[in-house]
N, C-alpha and C positions, 0 to 999 in steps of 0.2 A: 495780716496787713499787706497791703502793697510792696510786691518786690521793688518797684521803681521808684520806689521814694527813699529820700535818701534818710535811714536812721539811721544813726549811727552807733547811738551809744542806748543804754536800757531807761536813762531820762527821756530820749528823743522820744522813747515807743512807750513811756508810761506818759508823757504827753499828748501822744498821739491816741491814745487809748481814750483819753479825758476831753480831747475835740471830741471823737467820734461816738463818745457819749454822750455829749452836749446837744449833738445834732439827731440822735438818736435811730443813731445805723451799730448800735452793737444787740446783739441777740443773741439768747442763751439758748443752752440746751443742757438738763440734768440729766447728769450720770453722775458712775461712780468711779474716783480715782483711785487704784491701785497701786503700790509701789511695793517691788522686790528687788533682790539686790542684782537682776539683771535689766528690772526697766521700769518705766513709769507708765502703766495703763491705763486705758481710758473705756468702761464697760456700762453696757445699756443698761439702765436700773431694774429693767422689769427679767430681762431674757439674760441677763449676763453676757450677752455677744459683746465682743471684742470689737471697740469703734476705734481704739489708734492705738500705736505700740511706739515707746520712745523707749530704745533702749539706752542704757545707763551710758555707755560711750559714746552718743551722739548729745550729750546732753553736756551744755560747757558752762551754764550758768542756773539757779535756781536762787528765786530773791522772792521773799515776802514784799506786798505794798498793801503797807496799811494804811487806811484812810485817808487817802487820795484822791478816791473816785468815791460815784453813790456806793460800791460796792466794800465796804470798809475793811474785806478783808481776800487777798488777793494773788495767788501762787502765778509767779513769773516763771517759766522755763523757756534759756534758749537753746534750739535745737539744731544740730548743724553735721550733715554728713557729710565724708571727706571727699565725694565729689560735689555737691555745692558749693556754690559761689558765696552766699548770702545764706547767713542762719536764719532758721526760723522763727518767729517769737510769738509765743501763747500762752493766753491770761485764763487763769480759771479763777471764778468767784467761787470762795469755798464756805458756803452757808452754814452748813450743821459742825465741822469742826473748825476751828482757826486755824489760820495760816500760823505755824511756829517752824522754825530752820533752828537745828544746832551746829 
């Protein structure tokens, strides 16, 4: 999402999510997510190459959004390193297993 726009809170950007899939500027790309207890991965389905690395201390927020959007089930992480100004925040649609947080 736009760093210049002002979200604020994880309503704004599950809002903002839900415009920009109305207007149909959101695009996927399948992989496979990983989690260990040092971070959250993101690996190409066919080659296993490593496409993003959220390690577990950069990570301040993780929310399920269920059926919200077309996508009814929906893994929020925000991601925020301590020089950043502005956390990050990215949606994965999680197709083959649901989204569950204990």
């Amino acid at each position: 999402m736009d760093k210049t726009e002002s979200i604020v809170t994880i309503d704004d950007a599950i809002k903002k999510l839900i415009l920009l899939d109305s207007r149909g500027k959101i695009w996927t790309q399948e992989m496979l997510l990983q989690v260990t207890d040092k971070a959250v991965k993101l690996l190409d389905c066919d080659t296993q190459e490593e496409l993003e690395n959220f390690p577990v201390t950069t990570i301040h927020l993780c929310q399920a959004v269920l059926n919200q959007t077309r996508y009814p089930s929906v893994l929020l992480l925000m991601c925020q390193d301590k020089d950043q100004h502005r956390p990050d925040i990215h949606f994965f649609h999680c197709d083959e297993v649901e989204v569950g947080l204990r």
